[in-house]
C-alpha positions in Angstrom: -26.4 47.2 -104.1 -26.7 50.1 -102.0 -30.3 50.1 -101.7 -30.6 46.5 -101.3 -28.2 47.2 -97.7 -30.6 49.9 -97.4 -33.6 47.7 -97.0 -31.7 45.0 -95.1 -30.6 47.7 -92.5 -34.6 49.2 -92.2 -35.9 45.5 -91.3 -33.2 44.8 -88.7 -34.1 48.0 -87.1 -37.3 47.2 -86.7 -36.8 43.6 -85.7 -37.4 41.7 -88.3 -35.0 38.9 -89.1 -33.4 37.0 -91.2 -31.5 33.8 -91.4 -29.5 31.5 -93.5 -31.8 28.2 -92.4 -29.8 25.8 -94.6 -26.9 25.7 -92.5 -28.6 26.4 -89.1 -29.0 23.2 -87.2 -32.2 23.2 -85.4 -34.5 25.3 -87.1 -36.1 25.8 -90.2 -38.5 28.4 -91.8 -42.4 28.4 -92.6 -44.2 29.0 -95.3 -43.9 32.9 -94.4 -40.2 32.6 -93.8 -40.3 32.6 -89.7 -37.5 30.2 -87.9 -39.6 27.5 -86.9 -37.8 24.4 -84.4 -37.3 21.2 -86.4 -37.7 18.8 -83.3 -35.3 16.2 -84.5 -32.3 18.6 -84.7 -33.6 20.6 -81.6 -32.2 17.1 -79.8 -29.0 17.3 -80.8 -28.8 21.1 -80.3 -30.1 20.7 -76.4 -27.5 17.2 -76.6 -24.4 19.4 -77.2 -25.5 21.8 -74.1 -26.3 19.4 -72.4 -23.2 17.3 -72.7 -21.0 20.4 -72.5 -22.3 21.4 -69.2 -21.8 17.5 -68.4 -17.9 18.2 -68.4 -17.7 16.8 -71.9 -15.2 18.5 -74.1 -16.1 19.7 -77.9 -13.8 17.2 -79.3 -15.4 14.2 -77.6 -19.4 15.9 -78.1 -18.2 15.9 -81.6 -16.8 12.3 -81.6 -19.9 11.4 -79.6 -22.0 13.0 -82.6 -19.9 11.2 -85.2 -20.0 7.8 -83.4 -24.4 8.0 -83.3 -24.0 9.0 -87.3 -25.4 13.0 -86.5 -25.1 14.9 -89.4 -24.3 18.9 -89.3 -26.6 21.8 -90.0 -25.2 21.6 -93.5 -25.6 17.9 -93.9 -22.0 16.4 -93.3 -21.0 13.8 -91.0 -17.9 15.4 -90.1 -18.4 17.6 -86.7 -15.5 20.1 -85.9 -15.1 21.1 -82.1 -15.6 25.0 -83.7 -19.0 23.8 -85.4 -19.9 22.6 -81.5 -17.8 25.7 -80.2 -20.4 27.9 -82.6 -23.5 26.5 -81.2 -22.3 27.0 -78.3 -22.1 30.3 -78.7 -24.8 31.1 -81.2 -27.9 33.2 -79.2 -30.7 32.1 -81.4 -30.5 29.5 -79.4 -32.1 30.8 -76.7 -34.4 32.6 -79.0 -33.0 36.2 -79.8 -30.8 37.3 -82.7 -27.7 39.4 -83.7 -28.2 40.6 -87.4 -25.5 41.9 -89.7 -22.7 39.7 -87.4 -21.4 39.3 -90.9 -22.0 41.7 -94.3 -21.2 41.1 -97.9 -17.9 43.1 -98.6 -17.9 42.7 -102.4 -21.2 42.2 -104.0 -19.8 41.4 -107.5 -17.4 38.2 -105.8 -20.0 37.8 -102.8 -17.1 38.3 -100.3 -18.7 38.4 -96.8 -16.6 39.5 -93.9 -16.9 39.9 -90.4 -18.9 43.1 -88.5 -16.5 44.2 -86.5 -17.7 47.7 -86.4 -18.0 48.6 -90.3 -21.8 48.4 -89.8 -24.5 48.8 -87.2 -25.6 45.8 -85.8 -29.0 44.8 -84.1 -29.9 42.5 -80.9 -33.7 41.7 -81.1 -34.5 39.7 -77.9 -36.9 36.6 -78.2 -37.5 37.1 -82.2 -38.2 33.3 -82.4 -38.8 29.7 -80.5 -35.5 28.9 -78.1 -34.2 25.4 -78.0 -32.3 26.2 -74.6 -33.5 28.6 -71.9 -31.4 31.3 -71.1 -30.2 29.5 -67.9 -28.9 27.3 -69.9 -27.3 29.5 -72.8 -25.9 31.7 -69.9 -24.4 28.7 -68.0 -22.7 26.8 -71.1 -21.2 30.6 -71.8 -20.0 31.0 -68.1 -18.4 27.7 -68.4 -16.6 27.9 -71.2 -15.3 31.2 -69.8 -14.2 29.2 -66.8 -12.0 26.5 -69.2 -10.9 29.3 -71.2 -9.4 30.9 -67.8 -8.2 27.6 -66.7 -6.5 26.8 -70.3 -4.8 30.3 -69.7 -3.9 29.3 -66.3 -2.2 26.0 -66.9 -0.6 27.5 -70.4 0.8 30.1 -68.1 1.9 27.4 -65.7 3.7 25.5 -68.2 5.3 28.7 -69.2 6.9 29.1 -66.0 7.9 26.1 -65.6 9.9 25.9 -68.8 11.6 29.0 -68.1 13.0 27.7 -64.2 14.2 24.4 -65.8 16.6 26.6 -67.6 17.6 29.4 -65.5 18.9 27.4 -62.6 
């Protein structure tokens, strides 16, 4: 186990990925295991940012999804606003990757947990084919900071307002 983390830690370091293609809408892998673009899913990848930096919400991109019979990266025809949210979010998108964002904490029950500083992680910029540009990426990131502040906002609002209803 510990030299199998070993040699997963010397090939992120030196830039060489790897990725869980079965679940990862958009790509798949060669014959010499490189993330190659499956054009059909690449459509509904650039779809969701596109539609998200429309104005559409996650709930109605998924219901949109649903409604054209879309599958998921891992073949369902259920889409959860936190499946879009993860695209979304996801940088291989635009072509670079984040290794070790999770680890396996348990080899004997496979438990994987999340990196959140137990182990080094490693950004390798443009280590495959984008499906959105980093305009794009950066722009559908800036605006769901901008709902998340407005969310914030109006919860914070709606705080207020409930509390000067009953102190008057």
């Amino acid at each position: 186990s510990q030299n199998v983390k070993l040699g997963l830690q010397f090939r992120y370091q030196n830039g060489q990925v790897q990725v869980n293609h079965n679940h990862f809408l958009g790509y798949t892998k060669d014959a010499d295991g490189n993330l190659i673009i499956d054009p059909e899913q690449a459509e509904v990848v650039k779809r969701i940012y596109r539609e998200y930096l429309e104005g559409y919400s996650m709930d109605r991109i998924a219901k949109g999804l649903e409604a054209d019979s879309i599958l998921t990266g891992a073949g369902k025809t259920k889409w959860h606003t936190s499946t879009i949210n993860k695209i979304l979010r996801n940088e291989k998108y635009m072509g670079d990757m984040l290794s070790q964002k999770t680890y396996t904490s348990d080899f004997l029950t496979k438990k994987r947990e999340k990196n959140v500083g137990a182990l080094p992680q490693y950004y390798v910029e443009n280590s495959h084919e984008p499906i959105v540009s980093r305009e794009i990426f950066y722009m559908a990131r800036e605006e769901r900071i901008r709902r998340n502040s407005l969310r914030k906002l109006a919860a914070g609002n709606r705080e207020k307002e409930g509390k000067s209803k009953h102190s008057g």
